[in-house]
N, C-alpha and C positions, 0 to 999 in steps of 0.2 A: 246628319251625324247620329250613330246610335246612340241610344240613354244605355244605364248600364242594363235596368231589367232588358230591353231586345239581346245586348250580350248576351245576356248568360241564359236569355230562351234558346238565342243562336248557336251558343258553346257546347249545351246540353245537348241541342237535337245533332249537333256535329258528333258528340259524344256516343248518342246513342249509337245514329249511323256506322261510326268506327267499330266500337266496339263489339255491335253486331254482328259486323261484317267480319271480323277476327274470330269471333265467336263461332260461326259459321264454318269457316273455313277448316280451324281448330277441330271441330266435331265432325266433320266430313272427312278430317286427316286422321283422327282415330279410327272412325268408321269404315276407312281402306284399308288399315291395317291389317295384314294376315293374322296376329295372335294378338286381338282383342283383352286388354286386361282394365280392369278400372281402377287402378291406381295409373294408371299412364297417364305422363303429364302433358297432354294433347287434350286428354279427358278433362282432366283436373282444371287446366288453365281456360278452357272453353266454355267450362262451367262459372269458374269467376269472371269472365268476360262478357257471360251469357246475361248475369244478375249485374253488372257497373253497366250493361246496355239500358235492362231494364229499369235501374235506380236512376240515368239519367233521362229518361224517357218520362218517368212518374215526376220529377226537377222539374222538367220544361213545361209538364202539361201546371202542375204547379204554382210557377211562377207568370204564367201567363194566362193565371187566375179562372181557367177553365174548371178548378176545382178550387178549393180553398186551402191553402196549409192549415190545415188542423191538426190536432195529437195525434188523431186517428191515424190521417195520412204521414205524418212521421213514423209512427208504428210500423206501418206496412212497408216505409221504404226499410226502416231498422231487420224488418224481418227478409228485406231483399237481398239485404247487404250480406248476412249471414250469407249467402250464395257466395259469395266473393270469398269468405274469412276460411268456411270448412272444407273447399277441397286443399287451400294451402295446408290445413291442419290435416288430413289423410294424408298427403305427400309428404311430410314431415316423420309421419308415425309408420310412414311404412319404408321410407329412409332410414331413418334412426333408431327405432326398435324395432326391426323384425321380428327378434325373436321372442316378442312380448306379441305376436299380432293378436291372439284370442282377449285381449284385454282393448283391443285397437276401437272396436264397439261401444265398449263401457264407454270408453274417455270421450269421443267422438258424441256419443247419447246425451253424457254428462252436459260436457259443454255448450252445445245444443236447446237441452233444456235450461240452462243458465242462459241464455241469450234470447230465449223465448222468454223468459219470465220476463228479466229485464223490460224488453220492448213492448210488454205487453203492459206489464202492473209498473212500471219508472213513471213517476210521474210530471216531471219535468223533460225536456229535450235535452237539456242542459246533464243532469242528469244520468238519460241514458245513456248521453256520447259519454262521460266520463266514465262509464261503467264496460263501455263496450269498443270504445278504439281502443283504448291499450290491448286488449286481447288480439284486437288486429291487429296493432302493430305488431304485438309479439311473433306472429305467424309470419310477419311480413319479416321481420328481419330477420327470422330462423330459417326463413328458405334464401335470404342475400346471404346469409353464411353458409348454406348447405352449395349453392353457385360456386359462390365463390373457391369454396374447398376443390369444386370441380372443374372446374376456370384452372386452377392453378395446378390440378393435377392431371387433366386431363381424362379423367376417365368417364366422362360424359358424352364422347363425339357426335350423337346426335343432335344435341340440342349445345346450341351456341352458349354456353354458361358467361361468358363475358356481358352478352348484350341481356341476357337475364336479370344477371348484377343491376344493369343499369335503367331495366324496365324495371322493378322493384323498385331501387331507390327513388325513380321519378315519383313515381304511385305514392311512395312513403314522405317525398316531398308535396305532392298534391294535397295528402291526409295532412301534413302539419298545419298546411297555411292555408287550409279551407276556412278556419273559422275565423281570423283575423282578417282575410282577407274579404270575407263575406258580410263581416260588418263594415269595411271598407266601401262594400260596395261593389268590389269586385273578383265577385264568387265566378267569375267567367275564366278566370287565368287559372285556377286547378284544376277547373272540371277541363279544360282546354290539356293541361300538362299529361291529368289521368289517360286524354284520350291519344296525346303521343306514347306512352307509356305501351299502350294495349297495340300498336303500331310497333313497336321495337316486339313486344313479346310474340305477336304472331309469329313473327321473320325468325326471332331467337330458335323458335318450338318449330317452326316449319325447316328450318336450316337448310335451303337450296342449294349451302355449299357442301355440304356434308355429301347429299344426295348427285350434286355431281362429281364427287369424287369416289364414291362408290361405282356411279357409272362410266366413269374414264378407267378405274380396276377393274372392270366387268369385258371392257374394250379390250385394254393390256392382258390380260387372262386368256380370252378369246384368242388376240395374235399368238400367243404364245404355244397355247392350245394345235392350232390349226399351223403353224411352222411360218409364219409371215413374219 
Protein backbone atom coordinates (compact mmCIF):
# COMPACT_ATOMS: atom_id res chain seq x y z
CA UNK A 1 0.00 0.00 0.00
CA UNK A 2 1.16 3.51 -0.76
CA UNK A 3 2.26 5.88 2.28
CA UNK A 4 0.98 9.18 1.63
CA UNK A 5 4.48 10.98 0.70
CA UNK A 6 4.33 8.13 -2.91
CA UNK A 7 0.64 9.75 -3.15
CA UNK A 8 1.27 12.88 -3.54
CA UNK A 9 4.79 12.29 -5.59
CA UNK A 10 2.15 10.02 -7.59
CA UNK A 11 -0.67 12.91 -7.77
CA UNK A 12 1.85 15.53 -8.78
CA UNK A 13 3.67 13.80 -11.48
CA UNK A 14 0.00 12.75 -12.56
CA UNK A 15 -0.47 16.53 -12.34
CA UNK A 16 2.21 17.46 -14.09
CA UNK A 17 1.55 14.85 -17.02
CA UNK A 18 -2.19 16.43 -17.43
CA UNK A 19 -1.57 19.54 -17.29
CA UNK A 20 1.05 19.46 -19.67
CA UNK A 21 -0.56 17.88 -21.88
CA UNK A 22 -3.76 20.47 -21.85
CA UNK A 23 -1.18 22.98 -21.95
CA UNK A 24 0.14 21.77 -25.03
CA UNK A 25 -2.76 21.19 -26.90
CA UNK A 26 -4.25 24.77 -25.66
CA UNK A 27 -1.00 26.46 -27.25
CA UNK A 28 -1.05 24.42 -30.58
CA UNK A 29 -4.96 25.51 -30.67
CA UNK A 30 -4.09 29.14 -30.61
CA UNK A 31 -1.19 28.58 -32.76
CA UNK A 32 -3.74 27.32 -35.73
CA UNK A 33 -5.71 30.00 -35.38
CA UNK A 34 -5.96 32.07 -38.46
CA UNK A 35 -6.03 35.74 -36.33
CA UNK A 36 -3.60 35.17 -33.61
CA UNK A 37 -4.40 37.54 -30.74
CA UNK A 38 -2.94 37.36 -27.28
CA UNK A 39 -5.57 37.99 -25.25
CA UNK A 40 -7.17 34.73 -26.54
CA UNK A 41 -8.27 32.40 -24.10
CA UNK A 42 -6.53 29.27 -25.70
CA UNK A 43 -3.43 31.71 -24.96
CA UNK A 44 -4.28 32.67 -21.66
CA UNK A 45 -5.50 29.41 -20.30
CA UNK A 46 -2.27 27.35 -21.90
CA UNK A 47 -0.24 29.58 -20.21
CA UNK A 48 -1.81 28.88 -16.61
CA UNK A 49 -1.73 25.28 -17.49
CA UNK A 50 1.68 25.61 -18.72
CA UNK A 51 3.04 26.98 -14.93
CA UNK A 52 0.29 24.36 -12.59
CA UNK A 53 2.42 21.60 -14.96
CA UNK A 54 5.37 23.22 -14.01
CA UNK A 55 4.63 23.87 -10.09
CA UNK A 56 3.58 20.37 -10.03
CA UNK A 57 6.59 18.99 -11.33
CA UNK A 58 9.00 21.22 -8.94
CA UNK A 59 6.05 19.37 -5.75
CA UNK A 60 7.07 15.91 -6.88
CA UNK A 61 10.78 16.39 -7.47
CA UNK A 62 10.40 18.14 -3.86
CA UNK A 63 8.66 15.80 -1.98
CA UNK A 64 10.70 13.03 -3.19
CA UNK A 65 13.57 14.86 -1.58
CA UNK A 66 15.70 14.87 -4.69
CA UNK A 67 16.04 18.43 -3.69
CA UNK A 68 15.16 19.97 -0.42
CA UNK A 69 12.07 22.12 0.41
CA UNK A 70 13.80 25.11 1.29
CA UNK A 71 12.45 29.09 1.13
CA UNK A 72 14.39 29.15 -1.78
CA UNK A 73 12.42 26.61 -3.49
CA UNK A 74 9.16 27.87 -2.30
CA UNK A 75 10.22 31.16 -3.75
CA UNK A 76 10.67 29.83 -7.03
CA UNK A 77 7.44 27.78 -7.06
CA UNK A 78 5.52 31.29 -5.56
CA UNK A 79 7.09 32.84 -8.75
CA UNK A 80 5.77 29.87 -10.84
CA UNK A 81 2.40 30.20 -9.88
CA UNK A 82 2.30 33.85 -10.73
CA UNK A 83 2.06 32.09 -14.44
CA UNK A 84 -1.16 30.59 -13.52
CA UNK A 85 -2.77 34.11 -11.51
CA UNK A 86 -1.64 36.80 -14.58
CA UNK A 87 -3.08 35.58 -17.69
CA UNK A 88 -6.50 35.21 -15.70
CA UNK A 89 -5.79 38.91 -14.72
CA UNK A 90 -5.20 40.08 -18.80
CA UNK A 91 -8.47 38.05 -19.58
CA UNK A 92 -10.38 39.89 -17.04
CA UNK A 93 -8.87 43.53 -18.08
CA UNK A 94 -9.42 43.03 -21.53
CA UNK A 95 -13.12 41.70 -20.69
CA UNK A 96 -14.10 44.20 -18.53
CA UNK A 97 -12.37 47.45 -19.23
CA UNK A 98 -11.63 47.79 -22.82
CA UNK A 99 -11.89 50.90 -22.80
CA UNK A 100 -9.22 51.54 -20.25
CA UNK A 101 -6.74 49.13 -22.20
CA UNK A 102 -3.48 51.79 -22.38
CA UNK A 103 -3.72 51.59 -18.51
CA UNK A 104 -3.98 47.38 -19.02
CA UNK A 105 0.21 47.54 -18.67
CA UNK A 106 0.33 49.66 -15.64
CA UNK A 107 -2.01 47.45 -13.57
CA UNK A 108 -0.72 44.22 -15.04
CA UNK A 109 3.25 45.71 -14.17
CA UNK A 110 1.91 46.66 -10.87
CA UNK A 111 0.71 43.61 -9.79
CA UNK A 112 3.46 41.72 -11.09
CA UNK A 113 5.82 43.54 -9.17
CA UNK A 114 3.84 43.12 -5.96
CA UNK A 115 4.06 39.45 -6.36
CA UNK A 116 7.70 39.43 -7.08
CA UNK A 117 8.49 41.34 -4.08
CA UNK A 118 6.36 39.31 -1.94
CA UNK A 119 7.97 35.87 -3.04
CA UNK A 120 11.07 37.22 -3.02
CA UNK A 121 11.60 39.40 0.33
CA UNK A 122 8.06 37.27 2.69
CA UNK A 123 9.76 35.68 4.79
CA UNK A 124 7.67 33.05 6.06
CA UNK A 125 5.74 30.44 3.64
CA UNK A 126 3.07 31.07 5.77
CA UNK A 127 3.21 34.43 4.94
CA UNK A 128 3.58 34.60 1.38
CA UNK A 129 0.52 32.36 0.81
CA UNK A 130 -1.48 34.78 2.97
CA UNK A 131 -0.39 37.67 0.98
CA UNK A 132 -0.61 35.91 -2.38
CA UNK A 133 -3.74 33.46 -2.75
CA UNK A 134 -6.34 35.96 -2.05
CA UNK A 135 -5.12 37.69 -5.18
CA UNK A 136 -5.60 34.43 -6.84
CA UNK A 137 -8.45 33.82 -5.67
CA UNK A 138 -9.75 37.06 -6.58
CA UNK A 139 -8.80 36.41 -10.29
CA UNK A 140 -10.27 33.10 -9.94
CA UNK A 141 -13.64 34.11 -9.18
CA UNK A 142 -13.87 37.11 -11.46
CA UNK A 143 -13.39 34.95 -14.36
CA UNK A 144 -16.42 32.23 -12.64
CA UNK A 145 -18.36 35.33 -12.94
CA UNK A 146 -17.29 36.61 -16.21
CA UNK A 147 -18.50 32.47 -17.39
CA UNK A 148 -20.95 32.43 -15.79
CA UNK A 149 -22.50 35.92 -17.29
CA UNK A 150 -21.62 33.97 -20.50
CA UNK A 151 -23.08 30.51 -19.65
CA UNK A 152 -26.14 32.31 -19.16
CA UNK A 153 -26.15 34.56 -21.96
CA UNK A 154 -24.85 32.89 -24.37
CA UNK A 155 -22.75 35.00 -26.07
CA UNK A 156 -19.58 32.93 -25.76
CA UNK A 157 -20.33 29.85 -28.32
CA UNK A 158 -16.89 28.96 -28.69
CA UNK A 159 -15.78 28.06 -25.57
CA UNK A 160 -18.20 25.88 -23.45
CA UNK A 161 -18.65 28.65 -20.44
CA UNK A 162 -20.66 26.01 -18.35
CA UNK A 163 -17.86 23.48 -18.09
CA UNK A 164 -15.52 26.72 -17.47
CA UNK A 165 -17.85 27.57 -14.49
CA UNK A 166 -16.96 24.32 -13.32
CA UNK A 167 -13.17 23.88 -14.05
CA UNK A 168 -12.57 27.07 -11.95
CA UNK A 169 -14.55 26.27 -9.19
CA UNK A 170 -12.76 22.77 -8.88
CA UNK A 171 -9.27 24.72 -9.10
CA UNK A 172 -10.81 27.24 -6.43
CA UNK A 173 -11.74 24.16 -4.32
CA UNK A 174 -8.17 22.59 -4.81
CA UNK A 175 -6.73 26.18 -3.65
CA UNK A 176 -8.96 26.06 -0.30
CA UNK A 177 -8.22 22.75 1.01
CA UNK A 178 -4.55 22.35 -0.07
CA UNK A 179 -3.42 23.67 3.19
CA UNK A 180 -5.53 21.68 5.71
CA UNK A 181 -5.49 19.02 3.83
CA UNK A 182 -1.76 19.04 3.52
CA UNK A 183 -1.16 18.98 7.17
CA UNK A 184 -3.51 16.11 7.03
CA UNK A 185 -1.31 14.43 5.15
CA UNK A 186 -3.14 14.41 2.28
CA UNK A 187 -1.89 17.04 -0.20
CA UNK A 188 -2.47 14.24 -2.87
CA UNK A 189 -6.47 14.79 -3.25
CA UNK A 190 -6.04 18.81 -4.52
CA UNK A 191 -3.19 18.46 -6.39
CA UNK A 192 -5.41 15.25 -7.97
CA UNK A 193 -8.81 17.72 -8.09
CA UNK A 194 -6.51 20.80 -9.72
CA UNK A 195 -5.36 18.14 -12.34
CA UNK A 196 -9.38 17.14 -13.06
CA UNK A 197 -9.89 20.73 -13.32
CA UNK A 198 -7.11 21.35 -16.22
CA UNK A 199 -9.04 18.15 -17.93
CA UNK A 200 -12.56 19.88 -17.85
CA UNK A 201 -10.82 23.29 -19.19
CA UNK A 202 -9.06 21.83 -22.13
CA UNK A 203 -12.47 20.29 -23.44
CA UNK A 204 -14.23 23.76 -22.15
CA UNK A 205 -11.58 25.86 -24.49
CA UNK A 206 -11.18 23.30 -27.16
CA UNK A 207 -15.25 22.83 -27.50
CA UNK A 208 -15.47 19.97 -30.26
CA UNK A 209 -19.13 20.57 -30.10
CA UNK A 210 -19.07 24.13 -31.10
CA UNK A 211 -16.71 23.07 -33.91
CA UNK A 212 -18.98 20.45 -35.17
CA UNK A 213 -21.56 22.30 -35.45
CA UNK A 214 -20.13 24.82 -37.43
CA UNK A 215 -19.10 21.93 -39.55
CA UNK A 216 -22.68 20.30 -39.94
CA UNK A 217 -23.49 24.42 -41.13
CA UNK A 218 -20.63 24.51 -43.52
CA UNK A 219 -22.47 20.80 -44.89
CA UNK A 220 -26.17 22.55 -44.79
CA UNK A 221 -24.74 25.66 -46.58
CA UNK A 222 -23.05 23.73 -49.20
CA UNK A 223 -26.35 21.50 -49.92
CA UNK A 224 -28.15 24.46 -50.19
CA UNK A 225 -25.48 26.23 -52.25
CA UNK A 226 -25.29 23.50 -54.94
CA UNK A 227 -29.42 22.65 -54.99
CA UNK A 228 -29.34 18.97 -53.23
Amino acid sequence: MQTGQELAITANIAAFIVSAAVAAFLLRLWYRQENKIYTDLPLMFGITFASMALNALIQAITISEIIGATMDIFRIRALVISGSAFPLLGALLNIWLPKYQKHHVQIMLSLIGYWILVSVLGPTEALVMSLLIPLLLVFTIGMMVTFSITWKTGRLEEVRSDLMVLTLLIGFVSQVIRVPMTSMGLDFIPISIAALSAVIGGFALANPWYHQKQARAKIESHSVVVGV
